[in-house]
Every structure is written in C-alpha cells, then in structure tokens.
N, C-alpha and C positions, 0 to 999 in steps of 0.2 A: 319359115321352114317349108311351107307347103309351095313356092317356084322356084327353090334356089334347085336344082337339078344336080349341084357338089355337095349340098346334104347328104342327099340320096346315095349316091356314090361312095360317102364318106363312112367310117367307122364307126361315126359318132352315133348315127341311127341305132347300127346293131346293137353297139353298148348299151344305147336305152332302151331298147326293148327287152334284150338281155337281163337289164338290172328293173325293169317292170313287170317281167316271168319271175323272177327272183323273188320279189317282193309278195307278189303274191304267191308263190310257194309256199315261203315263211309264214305268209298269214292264215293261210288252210291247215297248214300245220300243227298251229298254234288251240291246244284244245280248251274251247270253253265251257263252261264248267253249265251244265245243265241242269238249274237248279228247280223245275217241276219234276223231273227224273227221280231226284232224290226225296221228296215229299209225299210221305200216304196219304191216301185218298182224304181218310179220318179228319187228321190236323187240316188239310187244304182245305176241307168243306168248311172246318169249324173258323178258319180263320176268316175266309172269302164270306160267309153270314157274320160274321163279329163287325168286318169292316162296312157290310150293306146296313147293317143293323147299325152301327156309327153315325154313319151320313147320313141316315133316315131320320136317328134324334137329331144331326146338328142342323140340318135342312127344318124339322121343325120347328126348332129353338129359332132359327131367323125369322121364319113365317108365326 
C-alpha cells in the first residue's frame, strides 16, 4: 500500500478511512457504564478494607 501511487488515487483509501471515522464514532458513542460513579463513599471504603483485610490473612496463612 504505501508505493503503489493507484492506491492513493483510488477510492479504496477514502472508503477506509471513511469506514475507520465510522468506527470510531460508533465506539465514542457507545456509553459505558461508570461504575465508581454509582457507588458511595461508605460501601467503597468498606469494601476496598474488607478486600485489603482479605489478602493480609491470606498472605499470612501462606507465610
């Protein structure tokens, strides 16, 4: 693709950059879903020490 000089000239470039603006449109588009957004403060802290506090016994059960 990058010395043929009839690529360049040809349609077929446009259409793919065309259907690669395209694509990425779509995917900006596409809303994902923000799930610390929806979480209070409260349940996050208590979860985020539940799981530190996890690993801390399972790390010492190995040691």
């Amino acid at each position: 693709m990058e010395g043929n000089p009839d690529f360049h000239r040809s349609g077929a470039l446009k259409s793919l950059l065309t259907e690669g603006e395209e694509v990425i449109r779509t995917a900006r588009a596409f809303d994902h879903p923000n799930w610390l957004d929806r979480i209070p403060a409260v349940p996050f802290i208590v979860l985020a020490l539940a799981c530190g506090f996890g690993t801390l016994v399972f790390i010492t059960q190995i040691i």
